[in-house]
C-alpha positions as MATLAB code, in Angstrom:
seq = 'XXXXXXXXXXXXXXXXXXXXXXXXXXXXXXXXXXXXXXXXXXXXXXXXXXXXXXXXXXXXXXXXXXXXXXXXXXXX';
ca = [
      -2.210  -17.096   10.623;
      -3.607  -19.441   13.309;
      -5.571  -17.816   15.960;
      -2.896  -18.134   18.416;
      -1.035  -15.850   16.895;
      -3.560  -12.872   16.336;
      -3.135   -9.201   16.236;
      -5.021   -5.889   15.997;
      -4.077   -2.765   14.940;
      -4.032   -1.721   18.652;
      -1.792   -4.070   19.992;
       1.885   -3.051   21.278;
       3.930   -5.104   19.223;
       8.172   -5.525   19.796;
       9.699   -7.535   16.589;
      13.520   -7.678   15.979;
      14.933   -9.436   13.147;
      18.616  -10.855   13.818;
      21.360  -12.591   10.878;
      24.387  -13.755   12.189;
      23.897  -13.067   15.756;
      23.435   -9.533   15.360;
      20.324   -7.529   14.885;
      19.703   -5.971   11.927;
      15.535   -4.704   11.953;
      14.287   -3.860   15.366;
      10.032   -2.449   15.327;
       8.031   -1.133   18.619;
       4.968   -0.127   16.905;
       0.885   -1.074   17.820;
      -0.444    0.018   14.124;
       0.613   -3.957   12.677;
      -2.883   -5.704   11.374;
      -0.814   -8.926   11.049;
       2.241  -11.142   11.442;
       3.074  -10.632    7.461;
       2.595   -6.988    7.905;
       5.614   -7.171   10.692;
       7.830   -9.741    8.617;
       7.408   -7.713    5.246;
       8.446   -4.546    7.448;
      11.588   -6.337    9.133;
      12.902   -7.667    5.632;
      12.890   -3.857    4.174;
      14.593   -2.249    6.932;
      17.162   -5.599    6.875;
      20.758   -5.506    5.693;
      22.517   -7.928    4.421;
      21.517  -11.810    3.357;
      21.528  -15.381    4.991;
      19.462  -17.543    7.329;
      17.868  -15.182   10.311;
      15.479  -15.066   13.004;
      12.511  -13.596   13.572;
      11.445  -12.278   17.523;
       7.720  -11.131   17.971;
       6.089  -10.253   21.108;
       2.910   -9.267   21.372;
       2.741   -7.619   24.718;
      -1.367   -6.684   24.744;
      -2.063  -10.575   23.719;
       0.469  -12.335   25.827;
       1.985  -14.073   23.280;
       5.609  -14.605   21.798;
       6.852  -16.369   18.478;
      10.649  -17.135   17.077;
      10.424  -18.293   13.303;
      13.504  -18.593   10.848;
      13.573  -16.189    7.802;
      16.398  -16.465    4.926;
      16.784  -12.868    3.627;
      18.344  -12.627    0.175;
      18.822   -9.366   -1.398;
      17.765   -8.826   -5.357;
      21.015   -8.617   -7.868;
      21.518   -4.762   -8.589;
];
């Protein structure tokens, strides 16, 4: 992850993860060490399969990212 995008296990961190207009995953949480940390969370607590988006804000750093995710659930 590019320095733009850092994080620290003390930052207050908002992330919501939404498929087909609707959210699905929504995290307020400042124990994250990085963005994979976050996405890896947001898939578990996902429903559901299809092309998403990711929301990140990083409220201590300033910064905010959107990024596309395709969720696909394993076969049972």
């Amino acid at each position: 992850m590019t320095q733009q995008f850092a994080i620290s296990s003390d930052d207050r961190i908002l992330a919501t993860l939404t498929l087909n207009g609707a959210t699905v995953a929504s995290l307020t949480d400042s124990s994250f060490g990085s963005l994979s940390e976050i996405i890896d969370r947001l898939r578990r607590l996902a429903s559901g399969s299809g092309l998403g988006k990711i929301f990140v804000r990083n409220f201590t750093r300033g910064w905010h990212l959107d990024r596309p995710i395709y969720l696909r659930r394993a076969a049972a």
